[in-house]
C-alpha positions in Angstrom: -61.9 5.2 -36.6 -59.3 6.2 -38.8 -56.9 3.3 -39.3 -52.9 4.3 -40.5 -50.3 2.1 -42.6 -48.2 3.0 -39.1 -47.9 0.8 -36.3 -46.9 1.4 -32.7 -43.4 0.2 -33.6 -40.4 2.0 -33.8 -39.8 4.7 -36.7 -36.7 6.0 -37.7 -36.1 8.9 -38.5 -33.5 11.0 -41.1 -32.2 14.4 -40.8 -32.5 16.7 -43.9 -31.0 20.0 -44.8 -34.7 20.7 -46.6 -37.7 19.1 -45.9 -39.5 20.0 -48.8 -37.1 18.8 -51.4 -36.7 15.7 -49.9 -40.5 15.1 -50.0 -40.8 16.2 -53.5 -37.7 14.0 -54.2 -39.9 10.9 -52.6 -42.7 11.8 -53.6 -41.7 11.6 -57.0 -40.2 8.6 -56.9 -43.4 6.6 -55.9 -43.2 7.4 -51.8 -45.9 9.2 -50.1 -45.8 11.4 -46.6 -48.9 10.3 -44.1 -48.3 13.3 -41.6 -46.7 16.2 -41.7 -44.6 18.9 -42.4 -45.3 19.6 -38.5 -43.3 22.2 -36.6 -41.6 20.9 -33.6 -40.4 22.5 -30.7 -37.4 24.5 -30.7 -37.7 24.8 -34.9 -37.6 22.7 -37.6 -40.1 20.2 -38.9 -41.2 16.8 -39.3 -43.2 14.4 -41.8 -43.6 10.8 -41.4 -43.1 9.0 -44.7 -43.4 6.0 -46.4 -41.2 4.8 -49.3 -42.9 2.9 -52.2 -42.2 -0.7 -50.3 -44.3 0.4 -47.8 -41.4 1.2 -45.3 -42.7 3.9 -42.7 -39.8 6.4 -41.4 -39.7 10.3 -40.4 -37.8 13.1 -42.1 -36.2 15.8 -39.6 -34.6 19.1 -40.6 -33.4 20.7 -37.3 -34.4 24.3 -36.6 -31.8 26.9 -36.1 -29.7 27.0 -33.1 
């Protein structure tokens, strides 16, 4: 069983203008992304995240409309 640092609470999530500069940007800075970049229906993509405290959240950037 693969176990995640996620529970089944609530996850917030923040819209982006680019997903991959904002992971690079955490990921830099000591965060990490546990799943993702995913396409979504309708465009644009999704990772969830987690910043170096160990706080779990999502990163959005909306597809084009």
């Amino acid at each position: 069983m693969r176990t995640s640092p996620l529970s089944a609470a609530s996850l917030y999530y923040v819209t982006v203008d680019d997903n991959d500069a904002t992971v690079a940007t955490l990921q830099k800075n000591g965060g990490q992304v546990l799943n993702g970049l995913m396409d979504v229906p309708g465009g644009g993509k999704v990772a969830q995240c987690m910043d170096p405290q160990g706080g779990a959240f999502a990163i959005l950037m909306m597809g084009k409309t």
